[in-house]
N, C-alpha and C positions, 0 to 999 in steps of 0.2 A: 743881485750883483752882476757886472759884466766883465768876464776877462779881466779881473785884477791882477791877475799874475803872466800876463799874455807877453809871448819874449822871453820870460824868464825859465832856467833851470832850476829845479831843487832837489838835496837830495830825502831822502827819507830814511832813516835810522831805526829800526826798533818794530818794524811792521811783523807782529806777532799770528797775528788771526784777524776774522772779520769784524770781531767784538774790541778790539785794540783801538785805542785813543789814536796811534797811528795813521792805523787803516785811514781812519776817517779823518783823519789830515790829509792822507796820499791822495784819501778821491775830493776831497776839497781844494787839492793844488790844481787840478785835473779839469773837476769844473771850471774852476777861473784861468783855465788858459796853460798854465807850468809843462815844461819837458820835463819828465820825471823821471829819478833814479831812485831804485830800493836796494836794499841788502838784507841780507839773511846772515844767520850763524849757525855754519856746519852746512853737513849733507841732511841733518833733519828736517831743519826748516826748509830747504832747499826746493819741494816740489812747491807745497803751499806759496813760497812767495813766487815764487815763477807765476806759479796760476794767477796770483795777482797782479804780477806784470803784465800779462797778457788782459786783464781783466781791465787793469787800468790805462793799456796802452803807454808801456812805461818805457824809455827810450834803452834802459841797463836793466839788470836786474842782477847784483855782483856781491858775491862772499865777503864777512869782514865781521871778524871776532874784536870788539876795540879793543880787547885786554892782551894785543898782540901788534906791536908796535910794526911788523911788518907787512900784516896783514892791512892796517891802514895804509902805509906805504903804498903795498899793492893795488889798495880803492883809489885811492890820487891819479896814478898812472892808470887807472884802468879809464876814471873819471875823464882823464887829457883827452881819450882815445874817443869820447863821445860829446866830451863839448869844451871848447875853449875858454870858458866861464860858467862860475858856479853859481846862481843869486842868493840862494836859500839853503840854508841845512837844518834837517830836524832831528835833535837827540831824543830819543823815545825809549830810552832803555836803562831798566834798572832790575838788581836781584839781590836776592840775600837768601840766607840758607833757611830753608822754613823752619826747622829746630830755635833757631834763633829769633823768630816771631814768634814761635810759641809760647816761650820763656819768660821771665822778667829779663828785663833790661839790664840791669845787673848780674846775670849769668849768662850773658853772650860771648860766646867763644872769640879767642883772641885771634885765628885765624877768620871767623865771621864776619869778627868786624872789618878786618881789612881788603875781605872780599866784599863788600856791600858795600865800603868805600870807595874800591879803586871800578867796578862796573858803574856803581850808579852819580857817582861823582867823578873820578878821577877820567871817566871816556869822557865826559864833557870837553875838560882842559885839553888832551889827546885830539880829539876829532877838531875841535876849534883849531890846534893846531897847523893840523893835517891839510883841513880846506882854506884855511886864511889865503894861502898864494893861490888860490884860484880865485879868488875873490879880488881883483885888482881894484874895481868899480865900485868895489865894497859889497856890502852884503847882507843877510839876516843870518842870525842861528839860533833857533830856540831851542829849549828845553822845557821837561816838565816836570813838576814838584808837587809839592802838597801841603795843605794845611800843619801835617802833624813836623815840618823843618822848624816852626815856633810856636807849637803849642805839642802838649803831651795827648797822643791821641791811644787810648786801649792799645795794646798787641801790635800798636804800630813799631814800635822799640826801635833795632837798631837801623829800621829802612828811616827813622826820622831825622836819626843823627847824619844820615849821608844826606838825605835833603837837605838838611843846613847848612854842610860841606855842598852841597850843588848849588846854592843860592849863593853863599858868597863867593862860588868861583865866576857866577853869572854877571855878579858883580866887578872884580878884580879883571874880569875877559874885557867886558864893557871898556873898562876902562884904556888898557893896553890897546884894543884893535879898535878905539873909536878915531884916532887920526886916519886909519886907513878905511873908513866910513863903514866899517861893519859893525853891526848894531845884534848885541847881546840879548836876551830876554829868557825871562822864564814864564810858562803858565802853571798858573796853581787851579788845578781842577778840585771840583767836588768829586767825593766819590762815585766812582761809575763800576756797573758790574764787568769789568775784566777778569781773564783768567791770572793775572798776577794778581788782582784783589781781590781773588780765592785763597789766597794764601794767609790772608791775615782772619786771626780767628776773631769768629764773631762779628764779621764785616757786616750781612745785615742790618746788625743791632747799628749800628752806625747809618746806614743807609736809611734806616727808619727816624734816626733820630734825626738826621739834617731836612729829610721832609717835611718832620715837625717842627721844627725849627727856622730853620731856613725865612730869610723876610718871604721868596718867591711860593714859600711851601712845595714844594720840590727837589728832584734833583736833579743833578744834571746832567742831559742830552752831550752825548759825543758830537754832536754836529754841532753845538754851540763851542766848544772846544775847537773845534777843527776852524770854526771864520775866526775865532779872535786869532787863529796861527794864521788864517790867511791875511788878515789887515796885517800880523808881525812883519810878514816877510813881504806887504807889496809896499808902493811906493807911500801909502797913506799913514805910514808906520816909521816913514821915513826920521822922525823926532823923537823915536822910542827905541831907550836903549839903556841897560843894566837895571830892567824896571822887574816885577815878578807881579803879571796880570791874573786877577783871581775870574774866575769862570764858577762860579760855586755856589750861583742860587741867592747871594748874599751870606751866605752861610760866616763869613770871618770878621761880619760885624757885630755877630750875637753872643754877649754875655751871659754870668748865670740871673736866671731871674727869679726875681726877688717879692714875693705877695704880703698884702698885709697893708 
């Protein structure tokens, strides 16, 4: 690849640790040319992504809880302050209360579910918001989902139901900010060892199964995840938009099979 994103700003959303789907978008911008902005939530995350900023040569490195309508405010304005235009945004963030993955699906708490909806879907609507008037020239914004928003995956429970809430808002986004040329998407990764996909029990077993399974027999590489976010957001992407790109080995072509 050469400078695909060379010129362009983006921001990154959701950069947890070095093991993070993120991460490895933020230094995928990074290779291919991007000014880059991160954020964090809280004074915890607070050193870690500095050190990444610094790591990555990142132009900001600025606070912002999305489930805090002022706080995003405060990213916009902090955003102006470092560049006139935004190309690219990546939502990288999703949560749900681990009690509530542990459980069935049917005994998820009514406060649960609307916390797992409004982080892991509802920041999407929110942040698209927020950065659309920077985006005059238009723009990218991706997101990321998963297999289990249309199929029932083990212990994935109430994080699936927000993924299906985040796909069709990828859609509904699409639609509304595609006169102003910003172009919506989701990637649907395979499972990858994150410290949020420690959370769900019995990931492993799932881990093993898509390697068996899988047409590529494997699974999937962060860094294959990270180029298809870089073709989202550069110019070669330019035609893609309210789509949800699978990264997953093949894995969402395989049915049960059947011997005999």
């Amino acid at each position: 690849m050469s400078q695909l994103l060379a010129g362009k700003t983006a921001l990154v959303l959701g950069v947890a640790n070095k093991w993070s789907i993120a991460y490895a978008i933020a230094a995928a911008f990074v290779r291919e040319g991007a000014s880059l902005v991160l954020t964090y939530q809280g004074e915890r995350q607070r050193q870690t992504v500095e050190e990444f900023g610094v790591e990555l040569k990142a132009a900001k490195v600025l606070n912002c809880d999305v489930t805090k309508q002022e706080e995003l405010d405060s990213l916009v304005n902090e955003l102006k302050s470092v560049t006139p235009t935004l190309d690219a945004a990546v939502h990288s963030i999703a949560f749900a209360n681990k009690e509530d993955l542990s459980r069935p699906f049917l005994e998820t708490s009514r406060d649960g579910y609307l916390l797992a909806q409004e982080v892991s879907a509802y920041s999407l609507v929110a942040v698209a918001r927020s950065v659309a008037p920077l985006m005059p020239n238009g723009g990218s914004v991706t997101t990321l989902t998963y297999l289990g928003s249309t199929r029932v995956v083990q212990n994935y429970n109430v994080m699936g139901v927000a993924k299906a809430a985040l796909e069709a808002s990828v859609r509904y986004l699409a639609s509304e900010l595609g006169p102003l040329k910003i172009r919506v998407n989701a990637i649907s990764a395979g499972p990858i060892k994150t410290t949020s996909a420690r959370g769900v029990r019995d990931f492993s077993k799932v881990l093993d199964g898509v390697a068996a399974l899988a047409p590529l027999r494997r699974n999937t590489d962060p860094a294959e995840v990270a180029d298809t976010a870089v073709f989202l957001a550069s110019d070669l992407g330019r035609g893609v938009t309210g789509n949800v790109v699978f990264v997953d080995s093949g894995f969402q072509i395989v049915g049960v099979g059947i011997s005999g």
